[in-house]
LOPAZA-336312 format. One record per residue (C-alpha): x, y, z; residue in one letter. Coordinates in steps of 0.2 Angstrom, whole numbers, plus 5000, padded with zeros to 4 digits. Example, Ala and Ser with C-alpha at 12.3 -4.5 7.8 and 13.67 -1.06 7.14 Angstrom:
<pts>
506249785039A/506849955036S/
</pts>
This chain:
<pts>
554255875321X/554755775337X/556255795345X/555655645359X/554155535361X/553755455378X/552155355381X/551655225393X/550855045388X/551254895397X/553054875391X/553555065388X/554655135373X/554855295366X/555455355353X/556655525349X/556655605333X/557955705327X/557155905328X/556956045340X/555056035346X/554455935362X/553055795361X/552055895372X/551856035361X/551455925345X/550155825354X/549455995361X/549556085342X/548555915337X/547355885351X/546756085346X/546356045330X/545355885334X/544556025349X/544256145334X/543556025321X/542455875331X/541855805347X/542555665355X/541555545362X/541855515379X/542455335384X/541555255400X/543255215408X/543555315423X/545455315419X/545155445403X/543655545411X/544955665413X/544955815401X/546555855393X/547056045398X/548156155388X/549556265394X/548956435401X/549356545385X/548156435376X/546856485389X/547356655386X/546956645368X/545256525375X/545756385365X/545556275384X/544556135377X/544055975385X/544555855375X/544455645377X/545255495370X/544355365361X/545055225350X/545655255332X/545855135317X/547655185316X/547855095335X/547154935330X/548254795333X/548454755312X/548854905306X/550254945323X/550754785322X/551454815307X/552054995307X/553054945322X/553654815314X/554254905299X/555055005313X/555954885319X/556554805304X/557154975295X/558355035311X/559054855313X/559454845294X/560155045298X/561054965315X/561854825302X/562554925291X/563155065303X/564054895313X/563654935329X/561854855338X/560254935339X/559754845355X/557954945358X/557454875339X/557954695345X/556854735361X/555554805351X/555654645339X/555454565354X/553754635361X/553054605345X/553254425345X/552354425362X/550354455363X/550354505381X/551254675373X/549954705364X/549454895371X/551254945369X/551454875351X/549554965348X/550355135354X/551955105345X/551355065328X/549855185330X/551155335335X/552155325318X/550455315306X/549955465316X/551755545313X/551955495294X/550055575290X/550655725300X/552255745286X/551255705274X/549855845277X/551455945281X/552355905265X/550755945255X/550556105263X/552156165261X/552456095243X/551156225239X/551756355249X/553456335236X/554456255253X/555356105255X/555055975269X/556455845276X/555855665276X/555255595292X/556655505302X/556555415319X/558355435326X/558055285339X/557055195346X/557655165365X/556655075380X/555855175395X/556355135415X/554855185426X/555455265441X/555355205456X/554455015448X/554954845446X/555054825428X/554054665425X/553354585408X/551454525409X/551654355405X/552654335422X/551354395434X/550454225425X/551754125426X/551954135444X/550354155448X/550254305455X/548454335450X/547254215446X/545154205444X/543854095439X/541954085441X/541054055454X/540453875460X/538853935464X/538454025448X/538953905436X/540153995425X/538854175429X/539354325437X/540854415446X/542254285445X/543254275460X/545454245464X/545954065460X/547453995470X/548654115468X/549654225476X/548554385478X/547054255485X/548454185499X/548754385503X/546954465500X/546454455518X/545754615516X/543854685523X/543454795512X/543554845492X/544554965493X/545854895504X/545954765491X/546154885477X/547554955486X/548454775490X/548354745468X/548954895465X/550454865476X/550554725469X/550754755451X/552054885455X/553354815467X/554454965473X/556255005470X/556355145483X/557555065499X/556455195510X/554755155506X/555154965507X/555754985524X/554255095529X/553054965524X/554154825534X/554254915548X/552354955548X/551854755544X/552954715557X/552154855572X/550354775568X/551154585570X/551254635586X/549554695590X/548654555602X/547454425588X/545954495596X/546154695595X/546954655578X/545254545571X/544454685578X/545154835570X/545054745555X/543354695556X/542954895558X/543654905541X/542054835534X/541254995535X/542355065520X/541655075503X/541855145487X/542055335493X/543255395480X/541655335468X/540355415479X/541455565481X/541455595462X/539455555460X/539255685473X/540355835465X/539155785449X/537755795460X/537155595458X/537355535475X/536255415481X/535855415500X/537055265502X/538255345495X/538055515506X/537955355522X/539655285516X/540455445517X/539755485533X/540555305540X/542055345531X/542355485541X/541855435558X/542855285558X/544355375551X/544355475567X/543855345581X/545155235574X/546455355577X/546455355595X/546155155592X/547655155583X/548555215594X/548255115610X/548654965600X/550154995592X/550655095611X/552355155613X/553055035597X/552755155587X/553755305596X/555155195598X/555155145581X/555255325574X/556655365588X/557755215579X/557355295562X/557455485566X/559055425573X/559755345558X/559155485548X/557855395537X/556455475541X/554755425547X/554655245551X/552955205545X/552055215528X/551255395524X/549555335526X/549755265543X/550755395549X/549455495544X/548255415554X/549055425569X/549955605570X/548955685557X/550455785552X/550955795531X/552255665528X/553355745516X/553755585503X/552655495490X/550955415493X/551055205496X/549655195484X/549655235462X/548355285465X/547855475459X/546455515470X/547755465485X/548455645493X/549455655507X/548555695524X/548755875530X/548655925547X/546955985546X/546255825539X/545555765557X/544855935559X/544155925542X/543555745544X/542555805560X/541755935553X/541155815542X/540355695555X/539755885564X/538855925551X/538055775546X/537455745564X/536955915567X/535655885551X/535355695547X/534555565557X/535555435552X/534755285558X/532955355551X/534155365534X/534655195531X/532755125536X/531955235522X/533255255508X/533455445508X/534255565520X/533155625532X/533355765541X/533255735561X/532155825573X/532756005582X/533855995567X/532556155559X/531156225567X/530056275553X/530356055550X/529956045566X/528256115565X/527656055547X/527955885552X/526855915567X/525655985556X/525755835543X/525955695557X/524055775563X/523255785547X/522455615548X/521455675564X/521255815559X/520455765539X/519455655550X/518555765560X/518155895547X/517555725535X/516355705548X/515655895549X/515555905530X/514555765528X/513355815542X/513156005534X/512955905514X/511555805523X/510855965532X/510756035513X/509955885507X/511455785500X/511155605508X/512955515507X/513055365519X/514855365520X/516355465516X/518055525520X/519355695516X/521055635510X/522655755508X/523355705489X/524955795487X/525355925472X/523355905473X/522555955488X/521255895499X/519855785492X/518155725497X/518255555492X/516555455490X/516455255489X/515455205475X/514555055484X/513955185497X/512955265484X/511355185484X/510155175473X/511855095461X/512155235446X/511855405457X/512755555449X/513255645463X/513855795457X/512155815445X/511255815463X/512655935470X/512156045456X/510256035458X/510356065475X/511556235474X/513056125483X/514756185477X/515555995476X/516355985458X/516755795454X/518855795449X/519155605444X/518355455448X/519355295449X/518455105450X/518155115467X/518055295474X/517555465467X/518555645471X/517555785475X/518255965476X/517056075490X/517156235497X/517856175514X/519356065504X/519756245495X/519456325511X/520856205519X/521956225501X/522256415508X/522456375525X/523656235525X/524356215509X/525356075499X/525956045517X/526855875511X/527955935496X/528356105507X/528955985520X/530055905507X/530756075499X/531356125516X/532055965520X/533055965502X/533756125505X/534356085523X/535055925516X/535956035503X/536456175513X/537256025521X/538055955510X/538756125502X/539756115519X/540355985516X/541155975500X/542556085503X/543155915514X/542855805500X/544855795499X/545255775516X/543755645517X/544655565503X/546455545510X/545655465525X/544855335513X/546555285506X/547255295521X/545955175528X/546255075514X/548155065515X/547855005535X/546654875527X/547954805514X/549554825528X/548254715543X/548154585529X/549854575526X/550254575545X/548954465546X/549554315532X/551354345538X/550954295557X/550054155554X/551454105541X/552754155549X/553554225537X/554954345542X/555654515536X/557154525524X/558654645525X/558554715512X/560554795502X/560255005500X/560355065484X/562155105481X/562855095464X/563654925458X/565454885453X/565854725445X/567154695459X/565754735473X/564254635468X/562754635481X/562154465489X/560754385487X/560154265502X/558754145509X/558953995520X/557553895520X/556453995509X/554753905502X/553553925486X/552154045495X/550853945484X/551553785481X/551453775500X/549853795504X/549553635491X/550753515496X/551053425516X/552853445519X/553553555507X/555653535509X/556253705510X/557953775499X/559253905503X/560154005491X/561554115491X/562254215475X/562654365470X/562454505457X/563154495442X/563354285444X/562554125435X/561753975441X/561453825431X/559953705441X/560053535436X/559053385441X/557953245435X/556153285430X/554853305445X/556453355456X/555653525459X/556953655448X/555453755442X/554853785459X/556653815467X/556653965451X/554954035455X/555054025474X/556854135471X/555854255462X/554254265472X/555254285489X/556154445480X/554254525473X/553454485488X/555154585499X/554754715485X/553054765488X/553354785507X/552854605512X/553954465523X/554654335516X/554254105517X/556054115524X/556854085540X/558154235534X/558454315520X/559554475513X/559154535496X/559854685484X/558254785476X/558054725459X/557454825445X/556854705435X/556154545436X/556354415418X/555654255416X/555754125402X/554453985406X/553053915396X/551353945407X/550053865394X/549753865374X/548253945364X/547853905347X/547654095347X/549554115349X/550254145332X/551954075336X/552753925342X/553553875357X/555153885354X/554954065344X/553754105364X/555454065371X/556654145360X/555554315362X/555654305381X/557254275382X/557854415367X/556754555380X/557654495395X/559554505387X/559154685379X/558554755396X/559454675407X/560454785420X/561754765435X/559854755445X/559154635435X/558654445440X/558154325427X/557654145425X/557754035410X/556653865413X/557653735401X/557653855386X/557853765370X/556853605377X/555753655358X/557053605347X/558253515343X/559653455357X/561153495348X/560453695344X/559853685362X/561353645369X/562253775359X/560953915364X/561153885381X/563053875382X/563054045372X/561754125385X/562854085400X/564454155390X/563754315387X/562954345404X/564654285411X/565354435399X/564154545399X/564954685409X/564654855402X/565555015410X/566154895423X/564454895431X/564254705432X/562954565427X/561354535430X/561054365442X/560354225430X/559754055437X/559453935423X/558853765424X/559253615412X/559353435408X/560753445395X/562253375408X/563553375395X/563353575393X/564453565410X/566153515406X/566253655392X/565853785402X/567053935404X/567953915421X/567154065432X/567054105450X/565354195446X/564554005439X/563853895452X/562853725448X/561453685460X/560753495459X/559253435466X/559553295477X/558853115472X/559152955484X/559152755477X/557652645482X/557852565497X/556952405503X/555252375493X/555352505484X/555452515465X/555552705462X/557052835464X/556752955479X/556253135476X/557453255490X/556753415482X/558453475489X/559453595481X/561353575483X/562853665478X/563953525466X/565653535456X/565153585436X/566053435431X/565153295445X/564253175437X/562453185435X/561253035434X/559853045421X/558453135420X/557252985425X/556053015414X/555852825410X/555452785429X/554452925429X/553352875414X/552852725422X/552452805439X/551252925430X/550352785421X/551052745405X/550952555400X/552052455403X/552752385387X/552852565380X/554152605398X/555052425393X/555252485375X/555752625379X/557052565392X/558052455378X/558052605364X/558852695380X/560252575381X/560352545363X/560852735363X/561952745380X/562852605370X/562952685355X/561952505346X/560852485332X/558952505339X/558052415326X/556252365325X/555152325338X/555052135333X/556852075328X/557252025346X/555751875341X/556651845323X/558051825333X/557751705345X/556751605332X/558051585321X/559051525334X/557751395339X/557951325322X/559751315322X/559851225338X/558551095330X/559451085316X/560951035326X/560050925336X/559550845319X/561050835311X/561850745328X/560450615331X/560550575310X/561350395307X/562150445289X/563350275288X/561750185285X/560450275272X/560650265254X/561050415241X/559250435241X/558950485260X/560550575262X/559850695249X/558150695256X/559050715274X/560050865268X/558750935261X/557750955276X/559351025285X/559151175272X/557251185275X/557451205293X/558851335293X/557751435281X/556451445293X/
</pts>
């Protein structure tokens, strides 16, 4: 039984049962069994080509088994679904009746509801069916061994912090657009797609594939360690200062690096191709000459940097990669990259990596290589090469000379053969090859001659054109010479392996270089956006831990959407300034840019905490553990929830993981149901953030934006609640529409707001005009608290009143004095008609 459970999906919980015997083990008592009983097939991702290997008394007893992970029925999303559902629901009903909340049920509730969660709630749910068929073949086994066994029990069910990582939830990197594809233009919906307008596309500036491999990965794991941020700053900012045209220059040098951790690995399982033996080759040489590059660009910056930080006792001031490149000296701290190829240079990686480029150029003529497709092994490189290619390259002469004498001693004998040739076939020999037009009268057979006349010229195949002929002087020359061609090329296969047996023991330090390579690709591409941007660096507040009475600052002035940007002349800059632990509530008409002020907040603090400047003139920003969104990005009919229950699931994960370092958005929560529940929900959220103050470690920082103005007076009084509005200006002159400041300002919570606009704007963006006019009297029925009615009593107004006024003018024109009983009936009569009318 398991005492705790940890596994990684893309929102991570685990799981601790109540028992004495680690996860490890049980997974390693299971994993034998599976080694024991069947093979497992061996998935094509790269990622789980990796055997599983057992602890060393298991070797010991030799049950060391390779063994792989493949998909299982109990992992589909179905049957998962609902076992970590039932999960859920049985420790929240426990939680209930206990009276004290369960908050990693609620969160794991909450990943449920959303499909982006899918592999965690897969691993989840596929985990306990695994666990309850293990206590049952347990219970089984010992029910007939006469023993008892207790019932399985999850104690709790708790959520997993990633060291060192940004926790993130999928759906934000969507919503901010972070990452993007579609297809290519040119291809029509075909092929590899490419990045859309997003972020990554605005940073990927990178040369080669690996360099942006390394940018995503950085990219989808933002960093919480203070000292690697300020390593990678301080390296984006060193190559900003490298003159434009070294800089396009070094990185155009960067093309030259492939996919050498995949060539690497075809060539330890002996499936190199000659590229990839080339790439390898490039990898190395360039990893060496761009040290000594690299350090007559970057100059004496680089030693005064790392005096400033070996002064202040941080360390080196440069990323590891980097460093690496420059000093070849082991940097004693974790790699910049995820990725687990990525080892830390020693210092006899430049040693190694020229002995790389030594003994390829010592063997391989490596223009000669690229021309032909295989490796070729260069002259003076072997001497016994030397001389059977001599011999080879004067075979033609040579064939054609003897052709010449054989043909004069088969005519001697009495053979008359106009014409014909010796031809070296390898794996065959040499041949005396015989056009058939040549042999005249048509139809001669001239191997029956051959025979008659006591010639030894046996026929070996004949093809439509020619015939082969086997003689004593082509066996003669068999002897002599031998299959000079395919001895050529067993000599030169085993000088290209012994080759390359010296130089797989480098294959790491070739690797390292790569990554380091590809690190210098992904940091010039961000040196590269940021200058031409001007983006600057931020400050960032050391990890120190939080007190509720000493909350950390965040702060921008003039910060911008990175994206947004690039899409819309004259984008109006905000500045923000909060701290930990406080709330702020974003009002503003529609259109008036509050969704962007949110996402521009956040995306200045990802891009600070992946080692990237900022789109601000200044900022100063805490680290952040994690980053929380509630924002609609787009609807699927494939979505088996609504909006509002999207919403609620968004915002129930952000509440039960939020931490001191947390900073979440709401974006008009509630706005998918009705106003008065809205408004309650949202006045409840910003109480219990404004509360929420375990072990006196503070709040996370919430901004929220909203539309519902009278949520304001009725908030608590707090020193941590700020209102921001964006700014609108009247129409002036000609025109006929409310001015846009996209300015966000910091207001009283009980200053009048003006409407949301969304009338003005309806009839900007095209709606017709008598649907805006309709609309505008219901609005002012409902300001004044009137009867809307139906859309034509206004008409059976003003008709009746019409009638009433006729009636009158009737009635006053009438001379009743003078008409008989008769016409005063008949006149009072038509008085009634027309009031009925």
């Amino acid at each position: 039984m398991l005492t705790e459970i940890r596994f990684a999906g893309l929102s991570p919980p685990f799981l601790t049962h109540q028992n004495n015997k680690t996860l490890m083990d049980a997974v390693r008592d299971g994993l034998k069994v599976v080694a024991r009983s069947r093979t497992v097939e061996n998935p094509q991702d790269d990622a789980f080509a990796e055997p599983f290997n057992l602890d060393e008394g298991d070797a010991d007893r030799g049950d060391r088994s390779p063994i792989l992970f493949t998909a299982n029925a109990s992992f589909s999303t179905a049957s998962a679904s609902a076992a970590a559902r039932a999960l859920a629901h049985q420790k929240q009903t426990m939680s209930a009746a206990a009276g004290s909340p369960d908050a990693g049920s609620e969160c794991l509730l909450s990943i449920l509801a959303e499909p982006s969660y899918a592999v965690s709630v897969r691993a989840v749910g596929g985990l306990m069916l695994w666990l309850a068929r293990s206590a049952a073949l347990a219970a089984d086994g010992e029910a007939s061994m006469g023993m008892s066994n207790p019932a399985l029990g999850v104690a709790r069910v708790l959520p997993l912090q990633l060291d060192g990582a940004v926790l993130i939830p999928p759906q934000v990197f969507s919503l901010l657009n972070i990452f993007g594809s579609e297809s290519h233009p040119q291809l029509g919906g075909l092929g590899r797609a490419k990045e859309s307008v997003s972020l990554c596309g605005i940073l990927d500036c990178t040369k080669s594939a690996l360099g942006a491999q390394v940018l995503r990965e950085w990219m989808r794991c933002p960093l919480t360690d203070h000292a690697q941020l300020v390593r990678r700053h301080s390296t984006v900012q060193l190559l900003m200062g490298v003159e434009p045209a070294p800089f396009e220059a070094l990185r155009d040098s960067l093309k030259m690096l492939k996919n050498i951790p995949g060539a690497v690995r075809r060539a330890r399982e002996h499936q190199a191709s000659t590229n990839d033996w080339l790439h390898m080759y490039a990898c190395a040489k360039a990893a060496y000459n761009l040290r000594q590059t690299l350090r007559n660009l970057l100059g004496s910056g680089v030693q005064q940097l790392q005096q400033q930080h070996t002064q202040s006792g941080t360390g080196i001031a440069l990323t590891a990669g980097i460093h690496s490149l420059l000093f070849d000296r082991h940097v004693d701290s974790a790699p910049e990259t995820q990725h687990a190829d990525h080892l830390i240079d020693s210092p006899s990686d430049s040693n190694a990596v020229l002995q790389i480029i030594r003994s390829f150029e010592a063997v391989v003529d490596v223009t000669l290589s690229g021309r032909d497709k295989r490796l070729v092994v260069r002259s003076g490189a072997c001497e016994t090469l030397d001389d059977l290619r001599k011999v080879y390259e004067g075979l033609d002469g040579a064939l054609t000379e003897i052709a010449l004498e054989e043909m004069q001693a088969l005519v001697a004998r009495g053979l008359n053969i106009p014409r014909m040739y010796c031809a070296y076939y390898p794996q065959i020999g040499y041949l005396v090859v015989v056009r058939k037009r040549a042999l005249a009268p048509a139809g001669r057979d001239l191997s029956k001659e051959a025979a008659a006349l006591g010639l030894d010229m046996d026929l070996l195949f004949a093809s439509d054109e020619h015939e082969y002929y086997k003689t004593a002087r082509m066996r003669q020359l068999d002897d002599e010479l031998g299959d000079i061609f395919s001895e050529l090329c067993d000599v030169e296969k085993a000088k290209i392996a012994l080759m390359q047996r010296e130089i797989v023991p480098y294959f790491e330090a070739l690797l390292n270089s790569a990554w380091n390579l590809a690190e210098l690709d992904c940091l010039m591409s961000l040196a590269k956006v940021c200058r031409e941007r001007q983006w600057t660096r931020p400050d960032l507040s050391e990890i120190v831990p939080l007190r509720s009475d000493a909350p950390l600052k965040l702060e921008y002035e003039d910060g911008v959407h990175p994206i947004t940007e690039c899409l819309v002349p004259g984008f109006i800059p905000n500045s923000l300034s909060m701290h930990t632990g406080h709330v702020g509530v974003i009002t503003g008409p529609n259109f008036s840019g509050k969704s962007v002020f949110m996402k521009q907040t956040l995306l200045i603090v990802y891009l600070a905490q992946i080692g990237c400047f900022v789109p601000a003139r200044c900022a100063r920003l805490p680290i952040f553990f994690e980053l929380f969104v509630q924002m609609r990005g787009f609807e699927s009919c494939a979505d088996d929830q609504s909006s509002f229950s999207a919403d609620c699931a968004q915002v129930a994960q952000a509440l039960f993981r939020a931490s001191p370092r947390s900073l979440i958005v709401f974006d008009e929560f509630g706005k998918g149901t009705i106003h008065t529940d809205a408004l309650a929900l949202n006045h409840a959220l910003i109480e219990y953030v404004l509360h929420f103050a375990p072990d006196d470690r503070g709040a996370p920082l919430l901004l929220c934006s909203t539309h519902m103005s009278e949520l304001l007076p009725h908030l608590p009084v707090s020193s941590r609640l700020h209102h921001f509005h964006m700014q609108t200006a009247e129409p002036q002159g000609d025109e006929d529409h409310t001015v846009f400041l996209y300015r966000a300002k910091r207001v009283a919570m009980t200053e009048q707001l003006e409407s949301s606009l969304a009338i003005s704007l309806a009839s900007q963006f095209g709606l017709p005009r008598q649907v805006v006019r309709r609309a505008a009297d219901i609005e002012t029925s409902l300001r004044l608290h009137n009867n809307i009615g139906c859309r034509d009593a206004g008409k059976r107004v003003r008709s009746h009143c019409v009638s009433v006024l006729r009636m009158l003018h009737r009635f006053k024109d009438a001379d009743m004095d003078s008409m008989s009983d008769a016409e005063l009936l008949s006149f009072l009569d038509e008085l009634v008609q027309m009031l009925a009318h």
